[in-house]
Structure formats: structure tokens, C-alpha cells
C-alpha positions in Angstrom: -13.4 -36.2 -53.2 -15.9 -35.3 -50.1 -12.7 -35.3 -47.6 -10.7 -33.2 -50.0 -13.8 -30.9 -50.1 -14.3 -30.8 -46.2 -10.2 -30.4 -46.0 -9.7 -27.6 -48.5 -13.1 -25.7 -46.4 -11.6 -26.2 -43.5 -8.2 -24.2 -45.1 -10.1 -21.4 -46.3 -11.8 -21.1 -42.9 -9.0 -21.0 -40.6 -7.4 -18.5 -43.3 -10.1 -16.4 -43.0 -10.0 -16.8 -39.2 -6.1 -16.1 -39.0 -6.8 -12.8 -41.4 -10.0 -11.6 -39.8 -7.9 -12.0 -36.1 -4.9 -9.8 -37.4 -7.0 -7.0 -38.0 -6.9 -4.5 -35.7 -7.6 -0.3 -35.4 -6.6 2.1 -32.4 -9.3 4.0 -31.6 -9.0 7.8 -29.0 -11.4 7.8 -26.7 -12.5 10.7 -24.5 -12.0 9.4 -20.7 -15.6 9.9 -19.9 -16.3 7.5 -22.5 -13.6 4.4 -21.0 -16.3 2.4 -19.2 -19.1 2.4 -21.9 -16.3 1.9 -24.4 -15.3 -1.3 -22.9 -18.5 -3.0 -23.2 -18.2 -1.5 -26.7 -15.2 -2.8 -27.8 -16.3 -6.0 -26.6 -19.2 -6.0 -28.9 -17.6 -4.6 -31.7 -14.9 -7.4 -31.5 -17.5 -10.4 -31.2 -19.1 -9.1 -34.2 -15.9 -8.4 -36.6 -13.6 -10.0 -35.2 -11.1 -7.0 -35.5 -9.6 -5.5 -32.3 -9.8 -2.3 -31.1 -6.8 -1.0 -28.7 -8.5 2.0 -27.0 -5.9 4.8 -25.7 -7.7 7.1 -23.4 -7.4 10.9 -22.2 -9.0 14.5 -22.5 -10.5 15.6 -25.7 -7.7 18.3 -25.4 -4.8 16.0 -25.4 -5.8 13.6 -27.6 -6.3 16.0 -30.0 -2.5 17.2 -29.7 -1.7 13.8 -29.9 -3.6 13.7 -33.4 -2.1 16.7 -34.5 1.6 15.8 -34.0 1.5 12.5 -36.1 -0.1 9.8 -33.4 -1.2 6.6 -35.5 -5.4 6.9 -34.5 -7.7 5.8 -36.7 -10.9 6.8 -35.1 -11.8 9.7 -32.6 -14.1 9.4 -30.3 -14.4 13.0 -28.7 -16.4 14.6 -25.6 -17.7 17.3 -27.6 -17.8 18.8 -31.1 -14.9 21.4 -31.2 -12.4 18.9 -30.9 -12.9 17.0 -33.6 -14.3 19.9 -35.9 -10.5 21.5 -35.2 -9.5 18.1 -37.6 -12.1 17.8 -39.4 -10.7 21.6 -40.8 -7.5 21.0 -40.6 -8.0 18.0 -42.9 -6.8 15.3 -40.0 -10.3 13.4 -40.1 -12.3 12.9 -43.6 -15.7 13.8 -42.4 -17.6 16.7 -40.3 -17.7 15.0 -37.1 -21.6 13.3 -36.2 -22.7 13.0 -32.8 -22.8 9.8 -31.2 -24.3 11.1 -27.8 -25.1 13.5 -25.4 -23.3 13.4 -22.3 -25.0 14.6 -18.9 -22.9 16.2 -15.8 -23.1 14.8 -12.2 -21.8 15.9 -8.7 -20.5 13.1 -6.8 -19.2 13.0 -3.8 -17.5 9.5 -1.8 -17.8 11.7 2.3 -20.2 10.8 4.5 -22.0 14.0 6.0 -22.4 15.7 2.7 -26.1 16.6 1.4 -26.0 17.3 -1.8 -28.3 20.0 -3.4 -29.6 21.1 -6.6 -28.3 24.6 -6.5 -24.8 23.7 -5.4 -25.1 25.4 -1.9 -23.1 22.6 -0.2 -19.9 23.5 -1.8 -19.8 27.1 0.4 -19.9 25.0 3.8 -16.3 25.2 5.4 -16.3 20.7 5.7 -15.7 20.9 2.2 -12.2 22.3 1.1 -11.9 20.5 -2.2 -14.0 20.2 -5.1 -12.7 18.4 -7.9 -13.2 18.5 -12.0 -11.7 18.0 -15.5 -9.2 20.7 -16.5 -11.7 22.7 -18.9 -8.8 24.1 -21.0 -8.4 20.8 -22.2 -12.0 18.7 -21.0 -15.4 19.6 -22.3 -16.8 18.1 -18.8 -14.8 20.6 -17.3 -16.1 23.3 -19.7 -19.3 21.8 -18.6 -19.1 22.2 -14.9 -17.7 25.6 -14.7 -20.9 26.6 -16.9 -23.1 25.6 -14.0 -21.2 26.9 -11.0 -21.4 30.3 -12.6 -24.9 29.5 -13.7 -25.6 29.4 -10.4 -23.8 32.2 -9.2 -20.9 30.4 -6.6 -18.2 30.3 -9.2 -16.9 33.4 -7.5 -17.1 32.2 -4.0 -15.8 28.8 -4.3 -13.2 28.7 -7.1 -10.4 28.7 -4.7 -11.6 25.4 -3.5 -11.3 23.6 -7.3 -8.3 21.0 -8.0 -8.0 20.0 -11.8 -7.7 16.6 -13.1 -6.0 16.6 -16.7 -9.3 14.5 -17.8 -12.5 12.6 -15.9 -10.1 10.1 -15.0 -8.1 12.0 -12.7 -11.1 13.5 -11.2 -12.7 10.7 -10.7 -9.7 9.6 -8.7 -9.6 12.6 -6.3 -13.0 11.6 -5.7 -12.8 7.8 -5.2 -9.7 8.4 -3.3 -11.5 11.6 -1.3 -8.4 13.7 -1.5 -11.0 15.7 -3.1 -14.2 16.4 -0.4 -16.7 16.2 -3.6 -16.8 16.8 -7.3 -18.3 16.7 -11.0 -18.1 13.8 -13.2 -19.9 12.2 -16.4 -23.3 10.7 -15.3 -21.3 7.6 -17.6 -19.0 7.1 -14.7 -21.1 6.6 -11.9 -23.6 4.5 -14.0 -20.6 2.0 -14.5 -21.1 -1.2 -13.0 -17.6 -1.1 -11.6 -18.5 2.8 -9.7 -22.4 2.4 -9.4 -22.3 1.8 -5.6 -20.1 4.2 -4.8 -21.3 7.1 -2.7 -23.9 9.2 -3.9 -24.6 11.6 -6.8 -27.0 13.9 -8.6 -27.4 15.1 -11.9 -26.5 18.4 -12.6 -29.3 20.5 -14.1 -28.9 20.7 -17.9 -30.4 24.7 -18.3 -27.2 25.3 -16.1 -24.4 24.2 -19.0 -24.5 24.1 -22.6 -25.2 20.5 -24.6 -22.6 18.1 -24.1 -22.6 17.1 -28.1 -20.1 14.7 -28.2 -18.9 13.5 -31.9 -16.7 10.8 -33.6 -14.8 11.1 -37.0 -12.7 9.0 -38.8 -9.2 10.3 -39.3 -6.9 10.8 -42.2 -4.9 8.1 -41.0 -7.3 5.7 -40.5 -8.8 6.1 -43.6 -5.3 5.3 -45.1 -4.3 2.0 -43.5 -7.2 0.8 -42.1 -10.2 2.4 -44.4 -12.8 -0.8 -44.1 -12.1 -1.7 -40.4 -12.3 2.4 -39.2 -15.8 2.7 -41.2 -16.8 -0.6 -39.6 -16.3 0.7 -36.1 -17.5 4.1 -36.9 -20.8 2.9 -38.1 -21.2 0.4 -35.4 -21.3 3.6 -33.0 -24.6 4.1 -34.5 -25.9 0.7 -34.9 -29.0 0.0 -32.6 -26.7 -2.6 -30.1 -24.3 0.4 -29.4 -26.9 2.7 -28.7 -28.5 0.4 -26.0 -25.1 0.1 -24.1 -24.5 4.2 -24.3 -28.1 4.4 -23.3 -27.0 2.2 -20.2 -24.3 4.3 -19.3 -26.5 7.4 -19.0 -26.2 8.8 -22.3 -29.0 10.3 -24.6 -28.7 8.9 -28.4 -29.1 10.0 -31.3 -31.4 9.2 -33.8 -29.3 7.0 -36.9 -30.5 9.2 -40.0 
């Protein structure tokens, strides 16, 4: 009786291991958000058990993507308009929440560049190309053309600018230094994988507005995968998420 017991429990587990590993959700992520987002994931998935596939780009174009039928369940935007735009249009069941605040860097990969508070560096003639997120479609770009003009040098420089589609483009430019310098998520060069990478220095917040960036749950989500959307959702808020966004540079919110 005891082995048929121990046999029939050992059925029901496995079951329940087999079910639990076939759950999955695909989750859009805001590229300034890919490196925190993998340690993320990896948390969320040691503690549920359901995978997460993470597709990655602008705010902007995932956004599109969501509009025109793309099979997301969660969105995890760069700012608040984005997922607001849903949110009314009745793509994502909830007002979005913030999950963080994002803070602005310049970064640059060139030796021979000091890099100042007040963006003065970016009028000397050794630096011809200064790179950022397309802010038609990136709230970091939004963000960065904010402070140039906040400091006055918009004017003077904006010949210089080259446009990534999203952070992850522009980060390239500046790894790769076909750009001379430019402005990233602090979240990027916190990443263990870019943290001793040439130097940075965090943009003055007075100079652009709040980075608010929020997360909903969309319509479809809530439709084929209600629990396991909710589950991530709320995990976003739970206190081990907010120690690994903390570690990527990002200011947390409160979980009321």
C-alpha cells in the first residue's frame, strides 16, 4: 500500500512538473530594460516555473507591434504614454503602474574625452558624433533632447546627433565608437556585462522630465494566459524584483 502511495505521489508530481514547465508568457520589454530583465526573468522562472520569452525594442515600436495584433501578454514600457495609449484604447486591462524610474547617462567608449556636467564637451570639434534613442519613438531619447536644450546646446550641436531606433542601437554606436559619445539608461552601464566599459556620468535630473516608466497587462494576456500574466506582473513589484532594478540604477517604487 506504502509503494503504491509513494508511486501514485510521484505521478502527480512529475504531472505537475510537466504542466507547470509548459507554461509560458511573452513579455515586451523596453530595450533599456534587457539587462535588468534578464536577471528578472531568471528569478521569475525559478520561482514559478513558467517561462518568460522577452522580445525587446523601443517603447514606440512595441507599441505598434501591440496595436496590429502581436501575441504580448505583458508590457513593460519606458514611460507612461505608451502604455496609457492601450490602456485607452482598451489593449491592456489596467491604467498602467509604475515599476521604476529610469535615470539618463552620457557615456562615451574615446579616450581623450572629459566629460562635464553641463554638456560643454559635445561643442569641441574631436567629437563629430553623438549618439541617442530616436525620441519619436524612445522615451530615453525624449529624455536626452530635454537636457541638451535644457542646457542651451541643442541648437549648436544637433547636426552632430545619429539616431538609434531604441537604447540598443545606441548603445552600439557607442560600444562600437562609430559614435564619439552619447546618452544611455544609467541601467546599461550598471550591467555587469557594460560596467567597465569607458566612463559615464549621470545626467542631471532638473534637466529632463521623470522617466516614469509603467507595465500593464494586455488584453491578450489576460485572455490566454490570465494567472501566469498577473503572476509576472506582480512579481515586478515584489520586494526581490525591486532589489535587482535597484541594482541596475533604477529608483523603485513604493508597493502600495
Amino acid at each position: 500500500m506504502k509503494i503504491i502511495k509513494f508511486i501514485l505521489l510521484i505521478i502527480l508530481f512529475t504531472s505537475r512538473l510537466s504542466y507547470t514547465n509548459n507554461l509560458e508568457i511573452t513579455v515586451a520589454v523596453a530595450a533599456n530594460v534587457q539587462y535588468a530583465m534578464r536577471a528578472l526573468k531568471t528569478e521569475f522562472e525559478k520561482e514559478t516555473g513558467i517561462k518568460a520569452e522577452i522580445i525587446v525594442g523601443s517603447s514606440g515600436l512595441l507599441t505598434a507591434q501591440i496595436q496590429q495584433g502581436a501575441p504580448y501578454d505583458v508590457f513593460i514600457s519606458a514611460d507612461m504614454k505608451y502604455p496609457n495609449t492601450l490602456y485607452k484604447s482598451k489593449m491592456a486591462i489596467d491604467s498602467p503602474r509604475v515599476y521604476a524610474f529610469g535615470s539618463l547617462v552620457i557615456w562615451t567608449l574615446k579616450k581623450g574625452i572629459k566629460l562635464k556636467k553641463d554638456f560643454t564637451e559635445l561643442l569641441n570639434n574631436n567629437i563629430h558624433k553623438i549618439a541617442l534613442a530616436n525620441p519619436r519613438i524612445a522615451p530615453y531619447g525624449v529624455a536626452t533632447i530635454q537636457a541638451l536644450k535644457y542646457f542651451g546646446i541643442y541648437d549648436r550641436i544637433k547636426d552632430k546627433l545619429i539616431y538609434g531606433e531604441s537604447i540598443s542601437p545606441t548603445n552600439q554606436y557607442i560600444v562600437s565608437k562609430a559614435a564619439d559619445i552619447g546618452f544611455t539608461a544609467k541601467s546599461v552601464v550598471m550591467a555587469p556585462i557594460m560596467m567597465k566599459k569607458g566612463k559615464w556620468l549621470e545626467v542631471n535630473p532638473s534637466a529632463y522630465n521623470p522617466i516614469k516608466q509603467g507595465c500593464v497587462i494586455l488584453k491578450y494576456g489576460f485572455d490566454n494566459h490570465k494567472k501566469e500574466s498577473e503572476l509576472f506582473y506582480n512579481f515586478l513589484f515584489s520586494k526581490k524584483a525591486k532589489k535587482i532594478l535597484m541594482k541596475y540604477g533604477y529608483k523603485v517604487v513604493d508597493n502600495k
